[in-house]
C-alpha positions in Angstrom: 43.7 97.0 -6.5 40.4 98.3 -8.5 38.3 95.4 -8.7 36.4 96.0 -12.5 32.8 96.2 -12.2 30.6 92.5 -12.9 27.2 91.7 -13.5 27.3 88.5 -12.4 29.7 89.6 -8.8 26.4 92.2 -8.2 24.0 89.2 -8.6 26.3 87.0 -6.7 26.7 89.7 -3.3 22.9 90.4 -3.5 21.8 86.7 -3.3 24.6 86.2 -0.5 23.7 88.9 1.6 19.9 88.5 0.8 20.5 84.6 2.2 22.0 86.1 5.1 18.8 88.4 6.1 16.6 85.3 5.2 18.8 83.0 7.6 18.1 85.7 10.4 14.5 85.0 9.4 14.9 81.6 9.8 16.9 81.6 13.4 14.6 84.1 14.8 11.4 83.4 13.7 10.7 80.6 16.5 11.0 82.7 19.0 9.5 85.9 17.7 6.4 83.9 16.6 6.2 80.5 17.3 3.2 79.7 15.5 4.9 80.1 12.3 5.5 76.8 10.3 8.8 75.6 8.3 6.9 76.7 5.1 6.9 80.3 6.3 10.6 80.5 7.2 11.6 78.6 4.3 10.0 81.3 2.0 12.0 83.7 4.0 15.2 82.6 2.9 14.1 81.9 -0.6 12.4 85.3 -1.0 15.6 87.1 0.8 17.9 85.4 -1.6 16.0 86.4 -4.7 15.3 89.8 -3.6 19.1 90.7 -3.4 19.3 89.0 -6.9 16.8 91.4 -8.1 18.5 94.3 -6.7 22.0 93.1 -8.3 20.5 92.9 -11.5 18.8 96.3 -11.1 22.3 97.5 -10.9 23.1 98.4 -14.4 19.9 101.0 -14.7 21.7 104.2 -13.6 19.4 106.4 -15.3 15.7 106.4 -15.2 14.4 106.7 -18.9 10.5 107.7 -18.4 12.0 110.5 -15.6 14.9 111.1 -17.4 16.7 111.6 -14.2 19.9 109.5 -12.8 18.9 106.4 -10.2 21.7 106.8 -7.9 22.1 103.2 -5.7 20.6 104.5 -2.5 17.3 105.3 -4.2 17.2 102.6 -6.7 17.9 99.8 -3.9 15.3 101.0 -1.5 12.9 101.8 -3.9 13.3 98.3 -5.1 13.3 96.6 -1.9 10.3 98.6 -0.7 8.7 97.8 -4.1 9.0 94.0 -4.1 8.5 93.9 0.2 5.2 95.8 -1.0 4.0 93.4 -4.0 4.4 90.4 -1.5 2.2 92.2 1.5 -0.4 92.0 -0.7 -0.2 87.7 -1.0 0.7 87.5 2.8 -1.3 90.4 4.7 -3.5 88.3 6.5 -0.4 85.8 8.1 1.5 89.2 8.2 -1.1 91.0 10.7 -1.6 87.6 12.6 2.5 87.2 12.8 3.1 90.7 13.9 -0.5 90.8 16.7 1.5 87.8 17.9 4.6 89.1 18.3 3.8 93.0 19.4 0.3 92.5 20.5 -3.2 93.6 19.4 -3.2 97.5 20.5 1.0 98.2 19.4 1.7 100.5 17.0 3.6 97.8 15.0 0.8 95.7 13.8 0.3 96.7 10.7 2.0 94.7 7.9 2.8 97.8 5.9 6.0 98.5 8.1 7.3 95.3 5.9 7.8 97.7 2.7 9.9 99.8 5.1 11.5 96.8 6.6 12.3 95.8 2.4 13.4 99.5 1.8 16.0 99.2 4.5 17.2 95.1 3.5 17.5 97.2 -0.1 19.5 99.8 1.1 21.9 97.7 2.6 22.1 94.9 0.1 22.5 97.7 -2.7 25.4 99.3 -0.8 27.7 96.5 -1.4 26.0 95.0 -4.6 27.6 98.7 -5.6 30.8 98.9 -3.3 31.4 95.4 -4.6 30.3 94.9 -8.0 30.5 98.6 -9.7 27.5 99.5 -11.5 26.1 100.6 -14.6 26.5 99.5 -18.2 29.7 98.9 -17.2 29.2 96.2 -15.1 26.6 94.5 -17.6 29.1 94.2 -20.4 32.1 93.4 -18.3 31.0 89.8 -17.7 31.0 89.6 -21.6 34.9 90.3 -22.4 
Protein backbone atom coordinates (compact mmCIF):
# COMPACT_ATOMS: atom_id res chain seq x y z
CA UNK A 1 0.00 0.00 0.00
CA UNK A 2 1.45 3.62 -1.31
CA UNK A 3 0.90 5.85 1.49
CA UNK A 4 0.05 9.50 -0.55
CA UNK A 5 2.38 12.10 0.41
CA UNK A 6 1.13 14.83 3.61
CA UNK A 7 2.31 17.95 4.88
CA UNK A 8 1.09 17.62 7.99
CA UNK A 9 2.42 13.41 8.33
CA UNK A 10 6.19 15.26 7.39
CA UNK A 11 5.61 17.85 10.28
CA UNK A 12 4.22 15.18 12.48
CA UNK A 13 7.49 12.43 11.90
CA UNK A 14 9.96 15.39 12.25
CA UNK A 15 8.60 16.60 15.65
CA UNK A 16 8.38 12.86 16.80
CA UNK A 17 11.62 11.85 15.98
CA UNK A 18 13.14 15.37 16.80
CA UNK A 19 11.42 14.68 20.53
CA UNK A 20 13.14 11.47 20.54
CA UNK A 21 16.84 13.09 20.00
CA UNK A 22 15.80 15.83 22.61
CA UNK A 23 14.66 12.96 25.15
CA UNK A 24 18.28 11.34 24.63
CA UNK A 25 19.35 14.83 25.57
CA UNK A 26 17.42 14.88 28.44
CA UNK A 27 18.38 11.12 29.85
CA UNK A 28 21.96 11.59 29.16
CA UNK A 29 22.77 14.89 29.95
CA UNK A 30 23.18 14.17 33.82
CA UNK A 31 25.75 12.09 33.43
CA UNK A 32 27.62 13.60 30.47
CA UNK A 33 27.57 16.96 32.38
CA UNK A 34 26.26 17.23 35.52
CA UNK A 35 26.38 20.79 36.02
CA UNK A 36 23.76 21.28 33.52
CA UNK A 37 20.38 22.56 34.98
CA UNK A 38 16.68 21.40 34.09
CA UNK A 39 16.43 24.70 32.03
CA UNK A 40 19.24 23.37 29.69
CA UNK A 41 17.70 19.88 29.11
CA UNK A 42 14.35 21.20 28.78
CA UNK A 43 15.43 23.43 25.87
CA UNK A 44 16.83 20.27 24.42
CA UNK A 45 13.70 18.63 23.97
CA UNK A 46 11.90 21.77 22.99
CA UNK A 47 14.56 22.83 20.45
CA UNK A 48 14.81 18.97 19.03
CA UNK A 49 11.09 18.84 18.63
CA UNK A 50 10.95 22.10 16.70
CA UNK A 51 13.88 21.41 14.61
CA UNK A 52 12.38 18.25 13.05
CA UNK A 53 9.18 20.44 12.51
CA UNK A 54 11.26 22.85 10.59
CA UNK A 55 12.79 20.10 8.52
CA UNK A 56 9.13 18.62 7.80
CA UNK A 57 7.97 21.75 6.62
CA UNK A 58 11.13 22.30 4.54
CA UNK A 59 9.94 19.33 2.70
CA UNK A 60 7.93 20.68 0.03
CA UNK A 61 10.98 22.92 -1.48
CA UNK A 62 12.49 20.40 -3.88
CA UNK A 63 14.05 22.89 -6.03
CA UNK A 64 16.25 25.72 -5.01
CA UNK A 65 14.91 28.98 -6.91
CA UNK A 66 18.01 31.55 -6.44
CA UNK A 67 20.36 28.26 -7.60
CA UNK A 68 18.02 26.91 -9.81
CA UNK A 69 19.14 23.60 -8.98
CA UNK A 70 17.00 20.55 -7.35
CA UNK A 71 17.31 20.19 -3.17
CA UNK A 72 17.30 16.50 -3.03
CA UNK A 73 16.36 15.41 0.95
CA UNK A 74 19.83 14.50 1.92
CA UNK A 75 21.21 17.89 1.22
CA UNK A 76 18.23 19.96 2.16
CA UNK A 77 17.90 18.11 5.75
CA UNK A 78 21.47 18.47 6.72
CA UNK A 79 21.90 21.72 5.43
CA UNK A 80 18.90 22.64 7.48
CA UNK A 81 19.89 20.93 10.53
CA UNK A 82 23.46 22.28 10.32
CA UNK A 83 21.88 25.70 9.58
CA UNK A 84 19.60 26.01 12.59
CA UNK A 85 22.40 23.85 15.06
CA UNK A 86 24.65 26.86 13.75
CA UNK A 87 22.21 29.97 14.40
CA UNK A 88 21.66 28.56 18.06
CA UNK A 89 25.79 28.21 18.78
CA UNK A 90 25.84 31.55 18.36
CA UNK A 91 23.07 32.27 21.64
CA UNK A 92 24.74 29.27 23.55
CA UNK A 93 28.68 29.29 22.74
CA UNK A 94 29.75 30.16 25.93
CA UNK A 95 27.54 27.17 28.00
CA UNK A 96 28.42 25.17 24.90
CA UNK A 97 32.43 25.30 25.40
CA UNK A 98 31.97 25.11 29.29
CA UNK A 99 29.50 21.77 28.64
CA UNK A 100 31.76 20.22 26.24
CA UNK A 101 35.57 21.25 28.60
CA UNK A 102 33.39 19.39 31.10
CA UNK A 103 32.63 16.58 29.54
CA UNK A 104 35.94 15.92 27.15
CA UNK A 105 38.33 18.05 29.00
CA UNK A 106 40.26 21.26 28.37
CA UNK A 107 43.16 20.05 25.91
CA UNK A 108 40.47 17.35 23.66
CA UNK A 109 39.91 17.95 20.33
CA UNK A 110 36.12 18.04 20.91
CA UNK A 111 35.87 21.24 22.71
CA UNK A 112 34.86 23.37 20.38
CA UNK A 113 31.13 24.08 20.17
CA UNK A 114 31.21 24.25 16.37
CA UNK A 115 31.04 20.29 16.11
CA UNK A 116 27.20 21.06 17.24
CA UNK A 117 26.45 22.27 13.49
CA UNK A 118 27.87 18.87 12.49
CA UNK A 119 26.08 17.11 15.33
CA UNK A 120 22.62 19.27 13.68
CA UNK A 121 23.65 18.24 10.11
CA UNK A 122 23.68 14.56 11.12
CA UNK A 123 20.02 14.86 13.61
CA UNK A 124 18.89 16.45 9.94
CA UNK A 125 19.97 13.83 7.93
CA UNK A 126 18.24 11.40 9.83
CA UNK A 127 15.10 13.10 10.67
CA UNK A 128 14.81 14.09 6.84
CA UNK A 129 15.17 10.45 5.80
CA UNK A 130 11.90 9.46 7.20
CA UNK A 131 10.16 12.91 7.15
CA UNK A 132 10.73 11.70 3.19
CA UNK A 133 10.33 7.84 3.49
CA UNK A 134 7.22 8.68 5.43
CA UNK A 135 5.58 11.69 4.37
CA UNK A 136 6.56 11.99 0.45
CA UNK A 137 7.73 15.30 -0.49
CA UNK A 138 7.31 18.12 -2.74
CA UNK A 139 4.36 20.16 -3.78
CA UNK A 140 2.74 17.21 -3.60
CA UNK A 141 2.77 16.66 -0.16
CA UNK A 142 1.78 20.45 0.50
CA UNK A 143 -1.49 20.29 -1.34
CA UNK A 144 -2.38 16.76 -0.34
CA UNK A 145 -3.47 17.79 3.11
CA UNK A 146 -5.86 20.20 1.27
CA UNK A 147 -8.23 17.56 -0.69
Amino acid sequence: MVVPPSLFRRIAIGKGIGFLFGLVGVITLPWLWPEGDWYIRVGLLLWYTTFGAIIGVFGVVTWHPTLNLPMPWWIRAPAIGAWLNFVLLFFTHRKMRDALESMFGVDAPFTSPFWFVLEGAIVGLIIGFFATRFGGEGAAAAVADDQ
